[in-house]
C-alpha positions, 0 to 999 in steps of 0.5 A: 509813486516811486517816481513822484518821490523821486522827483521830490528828492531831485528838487531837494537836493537842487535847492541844496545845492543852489543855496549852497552855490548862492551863499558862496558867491554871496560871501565872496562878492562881500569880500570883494567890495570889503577890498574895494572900501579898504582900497586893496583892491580897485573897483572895475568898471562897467559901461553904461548906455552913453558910454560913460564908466560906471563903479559896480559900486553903483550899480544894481544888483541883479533882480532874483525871485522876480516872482517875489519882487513882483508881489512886494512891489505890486501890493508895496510890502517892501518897507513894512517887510524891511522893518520886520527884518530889521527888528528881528535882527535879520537886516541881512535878508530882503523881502523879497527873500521871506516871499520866497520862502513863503512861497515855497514853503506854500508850494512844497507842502501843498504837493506833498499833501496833494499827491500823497495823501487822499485829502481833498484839494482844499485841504491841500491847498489849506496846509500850503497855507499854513506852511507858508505862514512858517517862514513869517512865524520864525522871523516874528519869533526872532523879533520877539527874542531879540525885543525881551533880550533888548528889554531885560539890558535896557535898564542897565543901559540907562544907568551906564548913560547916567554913571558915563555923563555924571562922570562928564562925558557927553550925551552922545559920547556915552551912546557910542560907548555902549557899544564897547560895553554891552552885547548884542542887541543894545551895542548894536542899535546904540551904535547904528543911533551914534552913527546916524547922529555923528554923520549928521542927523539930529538927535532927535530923528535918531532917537526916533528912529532908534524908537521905531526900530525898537517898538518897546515901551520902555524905549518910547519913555526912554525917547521922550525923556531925552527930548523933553529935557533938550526942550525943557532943560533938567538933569538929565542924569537923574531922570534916566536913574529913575526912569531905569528903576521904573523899568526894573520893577516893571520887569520884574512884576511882568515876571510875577505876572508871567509865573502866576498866569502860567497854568492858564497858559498851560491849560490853554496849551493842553486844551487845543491840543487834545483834539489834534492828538485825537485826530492823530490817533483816530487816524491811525487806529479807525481811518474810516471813520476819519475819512468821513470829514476829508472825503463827504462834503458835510465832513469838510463842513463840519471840519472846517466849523471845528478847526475854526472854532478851536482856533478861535478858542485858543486865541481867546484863552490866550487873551485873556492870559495876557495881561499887560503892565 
């Protein structure tokens, strides 16, 4: 046993020290290609096979976690992955940086529970399972923040779009001034919008765009406004005044929603945790009578019946807590 959790220490602490490692030299290359688009610096060169001299510029970064890119590339999770990334604000990271982490996550808890706990292996195997959802959980947890943050300006967005071309300014001149104005992450995906647009793509397909990366509602009435008045002509200016106070009050009545709904979801909270506590408890204070649904085979049946059964329950209360407007 001491062994074991001293090679588990021993990988900690390795992992450690490679993220550590890799984040630093992560940065550094950043500066070093921040140089070189800056031109204080100049970009080196590298032979290719014919003997011409190639930018690193140009080149392919080094695959790491073949593993993982393996997995992405074999089941084509790469752009669903991206867009996931991208819309929790991650845009950073890659997909085959979140399989990884999965993948250890998977690993990590199915050993410990493996070795350290007299649980059968399926048990095992089945808390790996759920560890590795963390990773996925904490990335769809940040789009979830980020996508109420981005709803709760957005009306305001509007107003200052429709305040900026009363005052004669153009459509598109008014998207790249709320970068200036506005906070993450409506400056930020206005002005990626405004780029696209200015190097060259149209209007529209940036707008869609914009409208994928943000899959909000109040985003698609957005979209759609602008291109039916291209279309059709209008005021545009009036129609966006109108179109933030409909979001305003839908806001405000999802708030009224969420504060009356709120003591089913407390009692759905309430109701699936009770029997883990139990669980706790019973493990600590009666551990054989326990034991009966971790080592016989009718236990893990029963089990496996009960945990399903809860989870199901819970997803069912909070459906019907959910109410969408």
């Amino acid at each position: 046993m001491g062994f074991l959790i001293l090679a588990i220490v021993t990988w900690a602490i390795a992992m450690v020290a490679w993220f550590g490692v890799s984040k630093y030299f992560r940065s550094s290359d950043a500066v070093r290609i921040k140089e070189r688009l800056v031109g204080t610096n100049k970009a080196p060169k590298r032979k290719t096979k014919d003997g011409s001299e190639a930018s690193v510029l140009t080149t392919q970064e080094t695959v790491k976690n073949r593993l993982a890119h393996l997995l992405v590339e074999k089941y084509q999770l790469g752009p669903k992955i991206s867009l996931l990334l991208e819309q929790a604000g991650l845009s950073q990271w890659t997909p085959a940086r979140l399989v990884h982490l999965c993948l250890m996550a998977f690993a990590a808890v199915t050993g410990i529970v493996w070795l350290m706990l007299p649980v059968p292996k399926i048990v095992a195997i089945g808390a790996g399972a759920v560890a590795a959802q963390g990773p996925v959980f904490y990335v769809w947890w940040l789009r979830k923040g980020r996508l109420h943050k981005f709803e709760g300006v957005f009306p305001e967005t509007l107003e200052f779009i429709s305040r900026s071309m009363r005052a004669g300014h153009a459509f598109s001149v008014s998207l790249e001034m709320i970068h200036r104005e506005f906070q993450e992450p409506v400056s930020g995906e206005f002005r990626r919008t405004f780029e696209e647009h200015n190097l060259g793509l149209p209007l529209d397909t940036a707008l869609q765009k914009l409208a994928q990366r943000v899959p909000s509602l109040d985003v698609h009435f957005f979209v759609s406004a602008v291109l039916l008045q291209k279309r059709t002509g209008g005021n545009l200016a009036e129609i966006l005044d109108k179109l933030a106070y409909v979001m305003r009050e839908r806001f405000k009545l999802r708030g009224r929603i969420k504060a009356v709904s709120a003591h089913g979801r407390m009692t759905a909270t309430a109701l699936s945790s009770i029997p883990i506590a139990v669980a706790v408890l019973m493990f600590f204070t009666n551990p054989d009578y326990v034991k009966f649904f971790f080592e016989d085979e009718v236990g893990n049946l029963m089990l496996g019946g009960a945990v399903g059964l809860q989870v199901i329950g819970y997803f069912v209360m909070k459906k019907i807590v959910n109410i969408e407007v």
